[in-house]
C-alpha positions in Angstrom: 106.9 52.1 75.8 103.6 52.3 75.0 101.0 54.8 74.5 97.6 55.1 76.5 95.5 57.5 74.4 93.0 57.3 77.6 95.9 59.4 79.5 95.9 61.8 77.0 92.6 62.3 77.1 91.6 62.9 80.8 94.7 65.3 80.8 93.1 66.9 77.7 89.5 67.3 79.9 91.1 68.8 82.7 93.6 71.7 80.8 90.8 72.8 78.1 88.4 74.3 81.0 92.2 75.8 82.9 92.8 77.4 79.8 89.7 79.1 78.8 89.4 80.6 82.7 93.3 81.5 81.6 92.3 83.0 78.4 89.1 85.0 79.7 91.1 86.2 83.2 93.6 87.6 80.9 91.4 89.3 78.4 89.6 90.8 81.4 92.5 91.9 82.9 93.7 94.0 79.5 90.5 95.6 79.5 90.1 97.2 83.0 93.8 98.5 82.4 92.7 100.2 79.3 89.7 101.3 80.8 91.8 102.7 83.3 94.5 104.0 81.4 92.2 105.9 78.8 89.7 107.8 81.5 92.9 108.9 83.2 93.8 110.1 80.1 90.4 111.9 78.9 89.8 113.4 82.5 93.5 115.2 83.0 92.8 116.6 79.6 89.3 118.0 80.6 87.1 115.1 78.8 86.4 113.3 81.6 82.6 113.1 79.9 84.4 110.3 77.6 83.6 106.6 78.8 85.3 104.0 77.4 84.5 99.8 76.8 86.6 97.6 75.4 86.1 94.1 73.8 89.7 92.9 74.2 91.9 95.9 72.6 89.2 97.5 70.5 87.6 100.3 72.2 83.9 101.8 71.9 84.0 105.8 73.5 80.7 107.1 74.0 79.2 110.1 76.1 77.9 113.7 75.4 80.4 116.0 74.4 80.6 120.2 75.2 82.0 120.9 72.2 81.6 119.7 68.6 85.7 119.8 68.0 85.9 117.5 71.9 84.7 114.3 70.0 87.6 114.0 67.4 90.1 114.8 70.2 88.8 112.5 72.6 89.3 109.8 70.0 92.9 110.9 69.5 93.8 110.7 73.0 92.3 107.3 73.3 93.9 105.7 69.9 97.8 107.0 70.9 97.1 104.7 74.6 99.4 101.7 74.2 97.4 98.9 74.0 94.6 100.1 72.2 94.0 98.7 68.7 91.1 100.5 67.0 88.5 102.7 68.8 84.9 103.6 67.7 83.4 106.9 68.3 79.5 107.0 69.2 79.6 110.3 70.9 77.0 112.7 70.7 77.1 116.5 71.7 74.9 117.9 75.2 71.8 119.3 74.5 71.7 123.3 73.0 69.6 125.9 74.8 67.9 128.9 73.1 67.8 130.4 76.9 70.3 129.6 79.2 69.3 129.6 82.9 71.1 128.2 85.7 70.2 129.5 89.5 70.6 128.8 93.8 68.7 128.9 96.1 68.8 128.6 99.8 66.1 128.5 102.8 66.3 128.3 106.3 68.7 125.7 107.3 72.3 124.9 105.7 70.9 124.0 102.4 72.2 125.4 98.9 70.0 123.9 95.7 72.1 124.4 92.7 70.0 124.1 89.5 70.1 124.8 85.8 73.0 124.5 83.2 76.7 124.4 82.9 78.4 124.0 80.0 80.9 121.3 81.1 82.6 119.2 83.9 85.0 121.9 84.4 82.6 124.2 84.8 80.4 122.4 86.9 83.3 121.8 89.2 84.1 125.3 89.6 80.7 126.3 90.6 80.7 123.6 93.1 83.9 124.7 94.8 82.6 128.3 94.7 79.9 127.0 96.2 81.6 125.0 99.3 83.6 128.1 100.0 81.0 130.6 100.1 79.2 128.2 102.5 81.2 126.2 104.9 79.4 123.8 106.3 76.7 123.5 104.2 75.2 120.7 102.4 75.4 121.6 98.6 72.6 119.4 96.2 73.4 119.3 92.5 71.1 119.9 90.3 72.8 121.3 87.1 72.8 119.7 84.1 75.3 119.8 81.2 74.2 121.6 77.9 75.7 124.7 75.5 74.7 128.0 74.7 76.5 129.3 77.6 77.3 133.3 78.2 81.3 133.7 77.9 83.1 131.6 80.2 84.2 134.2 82.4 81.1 136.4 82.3 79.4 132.8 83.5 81.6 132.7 86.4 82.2 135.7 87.7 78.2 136.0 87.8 77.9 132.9 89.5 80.1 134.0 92.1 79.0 137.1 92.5 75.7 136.1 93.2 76.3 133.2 95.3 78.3 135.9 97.4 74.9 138.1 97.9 72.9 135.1 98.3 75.0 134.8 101.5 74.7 137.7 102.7 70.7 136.8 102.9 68.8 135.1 105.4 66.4 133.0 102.3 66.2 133.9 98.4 67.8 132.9 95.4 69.6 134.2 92.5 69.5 133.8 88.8 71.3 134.2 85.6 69.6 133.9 82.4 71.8 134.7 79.5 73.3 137.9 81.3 70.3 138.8 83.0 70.3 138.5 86.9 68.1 138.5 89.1 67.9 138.0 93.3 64.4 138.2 95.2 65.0 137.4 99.1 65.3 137.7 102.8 67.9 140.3 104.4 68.5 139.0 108.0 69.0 142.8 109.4 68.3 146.7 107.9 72.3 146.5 107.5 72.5 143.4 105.2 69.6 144.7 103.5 71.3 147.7 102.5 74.5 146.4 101.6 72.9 143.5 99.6 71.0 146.2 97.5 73.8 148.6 96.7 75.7 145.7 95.3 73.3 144.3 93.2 72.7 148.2 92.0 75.6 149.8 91.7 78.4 147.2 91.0 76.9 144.1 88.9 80.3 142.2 87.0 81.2 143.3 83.6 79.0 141.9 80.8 75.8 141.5 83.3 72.5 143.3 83.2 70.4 143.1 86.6 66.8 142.2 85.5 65.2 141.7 88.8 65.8 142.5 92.2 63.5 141.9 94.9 64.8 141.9 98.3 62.7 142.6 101.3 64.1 143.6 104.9 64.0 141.8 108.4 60.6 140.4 109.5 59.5 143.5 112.3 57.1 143.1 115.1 55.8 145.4 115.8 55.3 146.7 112.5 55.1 150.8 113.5 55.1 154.2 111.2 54.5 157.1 111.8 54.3 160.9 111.1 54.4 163.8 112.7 53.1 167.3 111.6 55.0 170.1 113.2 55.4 173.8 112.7 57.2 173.9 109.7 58.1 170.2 109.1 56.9 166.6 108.6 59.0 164.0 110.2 58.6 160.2 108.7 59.5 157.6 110.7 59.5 153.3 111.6 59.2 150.8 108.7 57.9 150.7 105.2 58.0 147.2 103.0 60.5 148.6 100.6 62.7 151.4 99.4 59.9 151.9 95.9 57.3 152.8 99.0 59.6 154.9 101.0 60.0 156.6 97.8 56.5 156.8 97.0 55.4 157.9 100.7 58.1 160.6 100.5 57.0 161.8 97.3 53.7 162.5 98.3 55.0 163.7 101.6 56.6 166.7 99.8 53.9 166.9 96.9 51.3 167.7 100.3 53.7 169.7 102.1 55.6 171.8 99.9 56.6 174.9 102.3 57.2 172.0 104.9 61.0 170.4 105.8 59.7 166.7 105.1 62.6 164.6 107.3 62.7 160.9 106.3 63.9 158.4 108.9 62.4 155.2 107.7 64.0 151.8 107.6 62.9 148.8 105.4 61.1 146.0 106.8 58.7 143.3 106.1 55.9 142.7 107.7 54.1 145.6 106.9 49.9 145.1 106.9 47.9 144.7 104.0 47.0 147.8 102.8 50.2 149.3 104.0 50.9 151.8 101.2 47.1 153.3 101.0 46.9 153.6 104.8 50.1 155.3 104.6 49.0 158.0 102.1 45.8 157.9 103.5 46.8 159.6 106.9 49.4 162.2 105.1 46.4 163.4 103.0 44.5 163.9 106.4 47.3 165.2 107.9 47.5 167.9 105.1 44.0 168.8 106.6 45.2 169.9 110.2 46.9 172.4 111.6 49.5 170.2 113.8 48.9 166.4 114.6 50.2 162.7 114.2 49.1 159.3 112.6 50.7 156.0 112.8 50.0 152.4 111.8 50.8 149.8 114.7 50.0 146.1 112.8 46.8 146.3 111.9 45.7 149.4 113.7 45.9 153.2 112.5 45.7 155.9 114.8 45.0 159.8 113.7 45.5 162.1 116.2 45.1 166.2 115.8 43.7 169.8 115.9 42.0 171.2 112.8 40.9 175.0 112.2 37.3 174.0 113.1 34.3 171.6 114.1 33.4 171.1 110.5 37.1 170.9 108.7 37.7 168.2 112.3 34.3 166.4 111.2 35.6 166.1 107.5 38.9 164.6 108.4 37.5 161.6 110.8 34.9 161.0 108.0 37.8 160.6 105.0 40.0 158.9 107.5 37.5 156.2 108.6 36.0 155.3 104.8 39.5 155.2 103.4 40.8 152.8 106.0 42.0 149.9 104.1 40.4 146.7 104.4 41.8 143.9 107.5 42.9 147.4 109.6 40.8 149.2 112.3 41.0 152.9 112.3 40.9 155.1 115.2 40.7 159.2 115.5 40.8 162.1 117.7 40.8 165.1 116.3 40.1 168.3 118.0 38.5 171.7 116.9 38.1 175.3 118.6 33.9 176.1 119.6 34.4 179.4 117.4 37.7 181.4 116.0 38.9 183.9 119.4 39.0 187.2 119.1 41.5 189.4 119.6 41.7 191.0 123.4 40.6 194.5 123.7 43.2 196.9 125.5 42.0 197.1 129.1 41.2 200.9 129.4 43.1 202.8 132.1 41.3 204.0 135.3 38.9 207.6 135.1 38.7 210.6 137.9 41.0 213.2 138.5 42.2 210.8 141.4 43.0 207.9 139.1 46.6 207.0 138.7 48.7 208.0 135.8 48.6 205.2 133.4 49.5 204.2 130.1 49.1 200.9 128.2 51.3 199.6 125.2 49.5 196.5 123.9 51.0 193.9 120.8 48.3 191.6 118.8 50.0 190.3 115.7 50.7 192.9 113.9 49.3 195.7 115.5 50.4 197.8 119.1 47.9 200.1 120.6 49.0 202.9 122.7 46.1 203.8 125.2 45.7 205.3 128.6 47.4 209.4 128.8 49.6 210.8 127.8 51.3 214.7 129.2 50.7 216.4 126.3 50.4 216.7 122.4 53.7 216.7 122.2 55.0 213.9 124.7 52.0 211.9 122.6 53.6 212.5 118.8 57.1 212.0 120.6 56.2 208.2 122.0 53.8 207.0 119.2 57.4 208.5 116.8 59.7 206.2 119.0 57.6 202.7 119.3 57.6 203.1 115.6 61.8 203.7 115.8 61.4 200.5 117.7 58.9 198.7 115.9 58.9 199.4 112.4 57.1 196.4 111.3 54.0 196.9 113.3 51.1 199.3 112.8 50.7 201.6 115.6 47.3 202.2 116.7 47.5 205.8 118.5 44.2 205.7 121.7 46.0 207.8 124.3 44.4 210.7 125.5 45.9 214.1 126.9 46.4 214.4 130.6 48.9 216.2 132.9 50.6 214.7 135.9 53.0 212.4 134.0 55.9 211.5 136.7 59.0 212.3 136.1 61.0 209.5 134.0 57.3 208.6 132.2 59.0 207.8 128.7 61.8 206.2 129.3 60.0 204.3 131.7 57.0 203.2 129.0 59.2 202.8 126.1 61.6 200.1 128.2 57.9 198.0 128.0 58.1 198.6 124.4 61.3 197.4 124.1 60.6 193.7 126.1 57.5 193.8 123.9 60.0 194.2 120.4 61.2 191.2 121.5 58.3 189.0 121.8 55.0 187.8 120.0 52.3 189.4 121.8 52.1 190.9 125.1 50.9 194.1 127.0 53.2 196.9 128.8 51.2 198.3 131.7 52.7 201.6 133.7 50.3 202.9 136.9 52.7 205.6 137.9 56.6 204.4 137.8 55.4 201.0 138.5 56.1 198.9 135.0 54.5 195.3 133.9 55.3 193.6 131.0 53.4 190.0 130.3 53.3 188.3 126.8 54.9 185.1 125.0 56.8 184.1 122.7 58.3 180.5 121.3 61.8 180.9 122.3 62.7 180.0 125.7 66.2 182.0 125.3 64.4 185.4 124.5 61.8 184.9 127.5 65.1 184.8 130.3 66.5 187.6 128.6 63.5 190.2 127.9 63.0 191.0 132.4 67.2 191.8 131.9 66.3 193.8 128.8 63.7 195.7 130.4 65.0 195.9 133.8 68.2 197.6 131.7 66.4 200.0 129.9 64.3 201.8 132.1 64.7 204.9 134.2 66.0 205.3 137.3 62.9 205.2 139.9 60.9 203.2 137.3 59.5 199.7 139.1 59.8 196.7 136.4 58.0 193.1 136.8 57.9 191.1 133.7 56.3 187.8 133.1 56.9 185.9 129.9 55.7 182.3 128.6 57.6 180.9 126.2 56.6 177.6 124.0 60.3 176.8 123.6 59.0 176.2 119.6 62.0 177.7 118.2 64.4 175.1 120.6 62.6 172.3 119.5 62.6 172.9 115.7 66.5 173.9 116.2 66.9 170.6 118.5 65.0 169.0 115.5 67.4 170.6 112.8 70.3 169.5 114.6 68.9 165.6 115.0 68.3 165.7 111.0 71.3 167.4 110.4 72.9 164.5 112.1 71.2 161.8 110.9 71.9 163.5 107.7 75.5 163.6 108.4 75.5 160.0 109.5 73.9 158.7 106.6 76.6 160.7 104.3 78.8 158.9 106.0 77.4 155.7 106.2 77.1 155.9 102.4 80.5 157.0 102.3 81.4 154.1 104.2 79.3 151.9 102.0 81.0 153.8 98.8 84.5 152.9 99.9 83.5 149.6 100.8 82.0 148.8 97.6 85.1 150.5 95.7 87.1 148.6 97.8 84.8 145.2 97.3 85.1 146.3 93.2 88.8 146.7 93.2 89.1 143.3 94.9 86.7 141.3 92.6 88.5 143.8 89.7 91.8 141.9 90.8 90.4 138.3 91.6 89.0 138.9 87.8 92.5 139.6 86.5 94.2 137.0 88.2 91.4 134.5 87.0 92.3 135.9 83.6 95.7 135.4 83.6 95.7 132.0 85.2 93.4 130.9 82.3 95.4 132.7 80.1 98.3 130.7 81.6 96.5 127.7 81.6 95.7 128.1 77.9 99.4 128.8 77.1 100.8 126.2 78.5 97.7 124.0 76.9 99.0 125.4 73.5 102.1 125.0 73.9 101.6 120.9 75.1 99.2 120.5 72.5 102.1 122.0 70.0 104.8 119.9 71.2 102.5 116.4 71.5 101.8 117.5 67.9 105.5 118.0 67.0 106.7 114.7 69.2 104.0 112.4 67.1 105.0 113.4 63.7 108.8 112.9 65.1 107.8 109.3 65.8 105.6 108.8 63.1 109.2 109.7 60.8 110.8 107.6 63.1 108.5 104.8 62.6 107.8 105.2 58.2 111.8 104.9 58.3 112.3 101.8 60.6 109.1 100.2 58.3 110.9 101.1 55.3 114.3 100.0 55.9 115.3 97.1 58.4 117.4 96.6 61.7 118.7 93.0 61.8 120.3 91.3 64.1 122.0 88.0 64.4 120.1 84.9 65.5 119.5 84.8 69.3 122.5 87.7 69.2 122.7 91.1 70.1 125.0 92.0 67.3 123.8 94.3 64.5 123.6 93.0 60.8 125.6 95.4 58.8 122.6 95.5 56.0 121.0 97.6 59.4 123.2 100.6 58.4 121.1 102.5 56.1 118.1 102.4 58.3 120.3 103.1 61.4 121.8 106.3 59.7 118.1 107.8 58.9 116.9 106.9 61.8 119.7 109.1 63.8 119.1 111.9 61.4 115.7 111.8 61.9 116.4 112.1 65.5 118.4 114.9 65.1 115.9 116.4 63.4 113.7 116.5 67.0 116.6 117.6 69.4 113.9 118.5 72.7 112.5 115.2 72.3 113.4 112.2 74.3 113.1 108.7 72.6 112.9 105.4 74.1 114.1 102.6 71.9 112.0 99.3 72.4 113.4 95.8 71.8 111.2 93.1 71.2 111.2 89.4 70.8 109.1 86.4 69.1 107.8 83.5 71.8 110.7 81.1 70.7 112.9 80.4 73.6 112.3 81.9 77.5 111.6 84.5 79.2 114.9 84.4 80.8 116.3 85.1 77.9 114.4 86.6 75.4 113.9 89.7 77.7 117.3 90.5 78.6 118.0 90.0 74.9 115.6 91.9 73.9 117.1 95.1 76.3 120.7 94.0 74.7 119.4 94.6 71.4 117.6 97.9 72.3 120.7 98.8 73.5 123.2 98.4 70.1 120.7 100.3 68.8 121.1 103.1 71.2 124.9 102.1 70.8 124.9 102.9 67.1 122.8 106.2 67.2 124.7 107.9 69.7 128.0 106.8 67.7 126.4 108.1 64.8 125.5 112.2 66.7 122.2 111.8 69.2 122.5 112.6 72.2 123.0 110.1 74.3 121.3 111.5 77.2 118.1 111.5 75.2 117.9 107.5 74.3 116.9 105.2 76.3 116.6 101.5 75.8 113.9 98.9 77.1 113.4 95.3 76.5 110.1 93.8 76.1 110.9 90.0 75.3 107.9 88.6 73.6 105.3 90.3 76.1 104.3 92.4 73.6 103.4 90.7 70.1 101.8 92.5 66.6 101.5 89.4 65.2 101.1 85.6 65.1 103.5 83.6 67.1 102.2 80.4 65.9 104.1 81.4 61.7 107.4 82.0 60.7 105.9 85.1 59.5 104.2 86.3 62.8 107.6 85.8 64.8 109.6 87.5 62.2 107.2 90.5 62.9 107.2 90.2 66.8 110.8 90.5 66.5 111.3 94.1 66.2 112.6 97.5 67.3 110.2 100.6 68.1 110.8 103.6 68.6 108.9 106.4 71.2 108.8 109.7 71.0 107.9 111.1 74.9 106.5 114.9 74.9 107.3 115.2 78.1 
């Protein structure tokens, strides 16, 4: 028959464009699976900042490593991936800082900005997850970059999360590490969070940090009120002040003014305080210092005075100082009030004249002083009384006026000195006897003495002696003991709300303490069981590379399209099995490979046949059997040339692999 060469060559035009879309599907395919294959491979072994390209089977890996030793190793783990014939490293290493910063932020609104640097994929993904658990629900932006110069790993962290856990607790702010240093500035949403935020960031930073800055402010208030009060013996402090440095401040000059005064603090931090909050502040407890009782406060933008000073001109000197050291933006106001001239003391009335005048003698108290006036029987009667209100009243000065007169009804004395008695009792007041008919008037600043003293009096006096008594009281001394008792409480309550706050922050401590340790110990773990797979990949690859060197030395033959073993395979055989022995924890798959000659149908199971005599022969000559495992490849698999004699005698071949795991 003969030949058309035209046939030949329209067949020719239409498989040469099949087989280059063949060749080029093919080559395709091989290199997405070693793509694959090899970032798998970098990212379970933490170098997922390796990316790989591949030109056929010869790889390029390029990226920004962490560490300078990360390089070398991600090129190891890429060379051992089957498949992969040479690989070139153009890695370079992240960028070193001199500082290291990294920070978060959040405003109003579910929003967390994460910025700065981390020193690794790892780590970044660890601060994200922090992150999305401290806030549910919110969107998390990432802005960190990669670069070294890092703190210590778990310093790093445990900052991070202790200040993404405070940054909660705030309505807006941030926090900040740089190096070790933290800082926080922000928003508490209530006096409670404020406090709670602050004693955390004071009193139980993590291990290896130093707090640099902190800078949170209270709850916005509205309105903005303080106040102070000038009392008898104490000043009370009370509403808002923009921080705890000018609570402080304002209490220090509080008891620098006031030194003989109880000064009783009961202010809360809040912002919104005025301009000019601090100097209007000290500005009314300096005018304060100037009066004898009164109150100021600063409402917003106004500030109030309000008082009583010893006279016109010390009242005229206060609202002068008070209105040109008003602060600038608030409007001052005062009303301050002054005695016309200092009173004089009241002059003992003087009893009645005449032989037909009643009997009557007069015991009057001024301060420190009580004059005896009016009659008295006799001389002696006279020394006897003046002897006994001193008995009574030893810290007073008795001022003797009574004159000598007979008459005296019976039961005079006892009668007279029952006055002196309500009058030991009180702070100034008058005892008035007209015959047996007794009045007692005065005050005094305790409301329980005042409903005794008319008992008292009515008690000690004579039989036929009349008593009326009248008392005012100011109720002074219930008011500073109702006063006591509020700041004894409040005292009380804030020892225990800092007890409170002490436990918690123990307890908060111990728990972080333990979080810290089981952190530890998982990366201890972690790194273990790293060592001890890196140690027994290392020990598996020099168990195949012995495997291997002997199999290339020595040769396993078998007989044409046969399973059988060529007894000239015996020497190689018997090393190869020692060598295994040598590696008794390793498992070893025994490859059997094939040149193109023939089918697949054939060459693969052959291929597995062959694989097998050689597992055959090992196990007959000690391995374990349970360790080997045979596989046939056929000829899907070549090293060589298929096209030579010389190629297929190479593609025909056993291998041997050592699996670490």
């Amino acid at each position: 028959m003969r030949c058309n060469p035209w046939r030949w060559f329209w067949g020719l035009l239409l498989i040469a464009p099949l087989s280059w879309i063949t060749f080029h599907l093919e080559q395709f395919n091989i290199e997405n699976d070693l793509r694959v294959r090899t970032a798998d491979a970098l990212e379970r072994s933490g170098l997922g900042w390796g990316v790989t390209g591949f030109d056929g089977r010869d790889g390029t890996l390029t990226g920004k490593a962490a560490d300078e030793a990360e390089p070398k190793k991600a090129l190891d783990i890429v060379r051992r991936i089957w498949g992969v014939r040479v690989v070139e490293g153009r890695t370079d290493l992240i960028e070193k800082l001199a500082t290291y910063v990294w920070s978060a932020s959040r405003e109003d609104g579910k929003r967390i900005k994460l910025a700065g640097s981390v020193p690794g994929e790892q780590t970044r993904r660890a601060v994200l997850n922090a992150a999305k658990a401290t806030f549910p629900g919110y969107k998390i932006e990432d802005g960190m970059q990669l670069a070294r110069g890092a703190p210590q790993r778990d310093v790093f962290l445990s900052g991070i999360g202790f200040g993404l856990k405070q940054l909660a607790a705030l309505k807006q702010g941030g926090v900040q590490l740089s190096g070790t240093d933290f800082s926080i500035a922000g928003q508490a949403p209530d006096a409670a969070s404020f406090k709670s935020v602050r004693s955390q960031v004071t009193n139980n930073l993590p291990k290896g940090l130093k707090l640099a800055s902190e800078r949170i402010t209270g709850p916005v208030i509205d309105p903005y009120v303080w106040g102070a009060k000038l009392g008898t013996n104490q000043v009370v402090m009370s509403g808002y002040v923009p921080s705890i440095e000018v609570r402080e401040q304002l209490f220090a000059t509080a008891k620098k003014l006031f030194p003989k005064y109880a000064v009783v603090d009961r202010l809360e931090v809040g912002g919104g305080a005025p301009n000019g909050f601090e100097q209007a502040a000290r500005l009314s407890l300096e005018q304060l210092y100037q009066l004898q009782d009164g109150s100021a406060e600063i409402k917003n933008t106004a500030l109030t005075l309000k008082g009583r000073a010893e006279d016109r001109a010390a009242a005229d000197a206060v609202r002068n100082a008070f209105a040109a050291g008003t602060p600038s933006g608030l409007k001052s106001t005062s009303d301050i009030t002054a005695p016309e001239a200092a009173p004089s003391a009241a002059p003992v009335p003087a009893p009645a004249a005449g032989p037909d005048a009643p009997y009557e003698t007069i015991a009057a108290l001024d301060g420190s002083t009580i004059e005896l006036a009016g009659f008295a029987p006799s001389d002696e009667a006279r020394i006897a009384l003046v002897a006994a209100v001193r008995g009574r009243m030893p810290d007073k000065t008795v001022k003797d006026s009574l004159q000598v007169r007979a008459g005296a009804p019976n039961g005079w004395e006892p009668c007279l000195l029952a006055g002196v008695t309500g009058l030991s009792r009180i702070n100034s007041g008058m005892a008035r006897m007209t015959g047996l008919d007794l009045s007692v008037t005065g005050k005094t600043d305790d409301d329980t003495i005042a409903a005794a003293v008319p008992q008292e009096v009515r008690g000690a006096a004579s039989q036929g002696c009349q008593t009326t008594t009248n008392i005012e009281s100011s109720g002074q001394v219930q008011l500073d003991a109702k006063l006591k008792a509020e700041n004894d409480a409040r005292l009380a309550a804030e020892a225990e709300a800092k007890r409170k706050a002490d436990e918690a922050a123990r307890l908060a401590a111990e728990a972080d303490a333990k979080r810290k340790a089981e952190e530890e110990a998982r990366l201890a773990a972690e790194a273990k069981l790293k060592a001890e797979q890196d140690a027994r990949r290392a020990e598996a690859d020099k168990c195949q590379k012995l495997l291997a060197d002997a199999a290339a030395a020595g040769v396993i033959l078998f007989k044409r399209a046969n399973a059988d073993l060529d007894a000239k395979s015996k020497p190689t055989l018997d090393r190869l099995a020692a060598i295994a022995n040598q590696c008794p924890s390793f498992k070893i798959t025994i490859e059997g490979h094939t040149d193109s000659e023939g089918i697949p149908e054939r060459n693969n199971p052959l291929s597995e046949r062959r694989a097998q005599s050689v597992v055959a022969y090992l196990s007959q000559a000690g391995v374990d059997a349970t360790r080997l495992t045979a596989v046939g490849y056929g000829a899907d698999q070549p090293i060589a040339d298929n096209e030579t004699p010389e190629g297929r005698a190479k593609n025909r071949r056993i291998e041997f692999k050592v699996l670490s795991e």
